[in-house]
N, C-alpha and C positions, 0 to 999 in steps of 0.2 A: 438888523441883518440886511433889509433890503438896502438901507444907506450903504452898508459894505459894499456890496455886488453891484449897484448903482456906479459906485467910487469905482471900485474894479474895472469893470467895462469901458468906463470914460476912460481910463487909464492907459488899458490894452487899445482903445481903438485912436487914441491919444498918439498913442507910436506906434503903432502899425502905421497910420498917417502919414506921420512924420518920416519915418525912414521908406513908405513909398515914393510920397515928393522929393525925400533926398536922393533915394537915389534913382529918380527920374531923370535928374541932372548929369548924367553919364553922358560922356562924350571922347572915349578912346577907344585906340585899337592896340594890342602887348601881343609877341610873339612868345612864347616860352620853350622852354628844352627842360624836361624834366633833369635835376640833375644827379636823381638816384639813378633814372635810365635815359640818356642821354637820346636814345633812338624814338622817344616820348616826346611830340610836340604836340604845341597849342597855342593855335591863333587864334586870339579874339577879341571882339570887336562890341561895343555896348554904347548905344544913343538911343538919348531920351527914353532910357527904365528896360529898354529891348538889348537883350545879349545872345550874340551866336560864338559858339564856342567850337572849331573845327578841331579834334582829336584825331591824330595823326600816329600810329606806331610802327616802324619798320623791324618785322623779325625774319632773320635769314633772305630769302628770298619773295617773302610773303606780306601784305601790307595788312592794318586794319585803318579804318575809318569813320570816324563817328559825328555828327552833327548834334549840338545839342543846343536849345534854346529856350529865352524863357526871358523872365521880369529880375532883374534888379533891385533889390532894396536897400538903405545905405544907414547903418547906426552906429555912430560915433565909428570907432575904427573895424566896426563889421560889415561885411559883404555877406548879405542873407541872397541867394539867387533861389526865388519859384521856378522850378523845371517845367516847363509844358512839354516839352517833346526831346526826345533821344530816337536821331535817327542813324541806322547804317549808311554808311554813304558805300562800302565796299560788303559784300555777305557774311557777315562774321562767319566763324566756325568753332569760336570756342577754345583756341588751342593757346591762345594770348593772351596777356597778361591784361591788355584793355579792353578788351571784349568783356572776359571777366569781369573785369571793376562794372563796365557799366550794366551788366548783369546783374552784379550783386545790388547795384545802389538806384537800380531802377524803378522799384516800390518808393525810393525817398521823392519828394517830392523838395523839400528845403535843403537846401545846404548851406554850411555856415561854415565862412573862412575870415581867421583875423587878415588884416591887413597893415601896412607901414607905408606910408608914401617921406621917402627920405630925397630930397631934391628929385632929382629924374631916375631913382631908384626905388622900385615897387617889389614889396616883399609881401608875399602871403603863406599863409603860415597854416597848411590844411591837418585835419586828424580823421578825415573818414574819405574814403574807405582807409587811406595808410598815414602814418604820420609823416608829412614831409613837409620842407620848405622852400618853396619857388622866388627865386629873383628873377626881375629883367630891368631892362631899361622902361620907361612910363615918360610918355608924352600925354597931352588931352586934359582933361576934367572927370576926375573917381565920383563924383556926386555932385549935388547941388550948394553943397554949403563945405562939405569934408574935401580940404585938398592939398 
């Protein structure tokens, strides 16, 4: 039993490892446009394991803004991001649709999105908080070894 859990652990810390140094190796910036709501952007930008994510949503006459940051981690065609921090950059008020999400998903601390890197075409492919699928154009380096 202890060989089990010995084995296990090498294993888990094995890749956890592994896809910190990979995706230490980040070095791009992607703009996105949400394309279930178009008035939904996202700029951002990740070198060396560090990612800022600028959420952007214009409703009516009213904006919301969100800064979000954290570590990069990169396994095979996964993008695992540890959140440190969710900040307002504008006062939320709750009446939008992104204020919401980052409400609800504020408790998570991981997120897991597949990814596709097709020539200078980046798709990622998310299920939480909603199901959708984001393209944009992708210049840079997605990880250390994955590209």
């Amino acid at each position: 039993m202890k060989r089990i859990n010995l084995t296990l652990a090498t294993l888990i810390t094995t890749i956890t490892l592994y896809s910190f140094v990979n995706g230490s190796g980040c070095n791009y910036k992607v703009n996105i446009i949400d394309s279930v709501n178009p008035n939904h952007k996202i700029k951002m930008t990740c070198y060396r394991g560090d990612f800022v994510a600028l959420h952007t949503l214009k409703y009516g006459d009213n904006i919301a803004k969100w800064k979000v940051t954290g570590k990069q981690f990169n396994l095979s065609n996964q993008l695992i991001y540890f959140i440190e921090t969710r900040t307002p950059l504008i006062e939320p008020n709750y009446k939008n649709k992104l204020d919401d999400t980052i409400q609800m998903s504020k408790e998570h601390r991981l997120l897991f999105y597949a990814y596709k890197l097709d020539g200078d075409n980046l798709t990622i492919y998310e299920d939480f908080p909603e199901v959708k699928t984001l393209t944009t154009n992708f210049t840079g380096q997605m990880s250390q070894w994955n590209n």
